[in-house]
Every structure is written in C-alpha cells, then in structure tokens.
C-alpha positions in Angstrom: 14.0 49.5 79.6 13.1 52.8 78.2 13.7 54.2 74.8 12.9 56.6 72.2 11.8 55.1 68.4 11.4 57.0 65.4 7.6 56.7 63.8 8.0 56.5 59.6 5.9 56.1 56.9 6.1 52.1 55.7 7.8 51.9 52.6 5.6 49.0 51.4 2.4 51.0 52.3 2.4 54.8 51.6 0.3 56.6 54.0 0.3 53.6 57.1 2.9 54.4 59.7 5.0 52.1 61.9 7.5 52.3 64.9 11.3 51.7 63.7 12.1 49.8 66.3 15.9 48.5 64.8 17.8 45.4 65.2 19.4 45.8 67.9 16.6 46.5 69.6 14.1 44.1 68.6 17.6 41.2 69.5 17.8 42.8 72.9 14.3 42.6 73.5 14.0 39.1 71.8 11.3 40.1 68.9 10.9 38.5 65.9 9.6 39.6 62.5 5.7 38.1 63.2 5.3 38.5 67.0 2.3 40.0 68.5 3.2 43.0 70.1 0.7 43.8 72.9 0.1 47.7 73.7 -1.1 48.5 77.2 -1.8 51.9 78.2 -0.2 52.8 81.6 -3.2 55.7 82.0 -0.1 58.2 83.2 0.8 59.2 79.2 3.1 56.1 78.7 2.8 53.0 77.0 3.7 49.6 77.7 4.6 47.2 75.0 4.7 43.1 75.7 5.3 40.5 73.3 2.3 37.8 73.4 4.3 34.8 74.3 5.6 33.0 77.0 8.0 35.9 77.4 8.0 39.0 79.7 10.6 41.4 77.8 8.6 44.4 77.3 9.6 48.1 76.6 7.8 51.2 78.2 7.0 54.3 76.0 6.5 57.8 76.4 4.9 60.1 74.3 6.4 63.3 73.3 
C-alpha cells in the first residue's frame, strides 16, 4: 500500500512534528495508539514503515 500523509505540528507539543496518519488508516493497517512503528530506509528516496509485532502490514512512503 502506498499513500500520501500530511506532516503537522503536535498539538500537545509546539514545535515537534508528527505524521497524521488518520483512522482509517491506522484500522486498515491494524495500528494501535502505542505501537512501535519501525522506519526503514529503502536507499531509492522511499521509506518503509513496519509495525514491531508479530505483524507484517506496513506502508511504503515517498518523499515529496
């Protein structure tokens, strides 16, 4: 799966930065509030993002 997210600032701490990933999202890809998200660098200007679990649902990114 491949999808565009908006980076904002994070309401609760001014300055820090977050992806807003959404609901719907997060439920199709099976994350949780408290997961470990793992980032992997593809080397090709892409990201990979994994959840650290027994899980493989993961979401390639691109950046633009």
């Amino acid at each position: 799966m491949q999808t565009t997210v908006q980076v904002v600032e994070d309401p609760d701490h001014p300055g820090e930065l977050l992806l807003d990933l959404g609901l719907e999202l997060c439920a199709q890809l099976d994350w949780q509030v408290g997961d470990t998200i793992e980032w992997i660098d593809q080397k090709d200007g892409t990201w990979l993002m994994t959840k650290s679990a027994s899980t493989n649902t993961s979401l390639k990114t691109t950046q633009e």
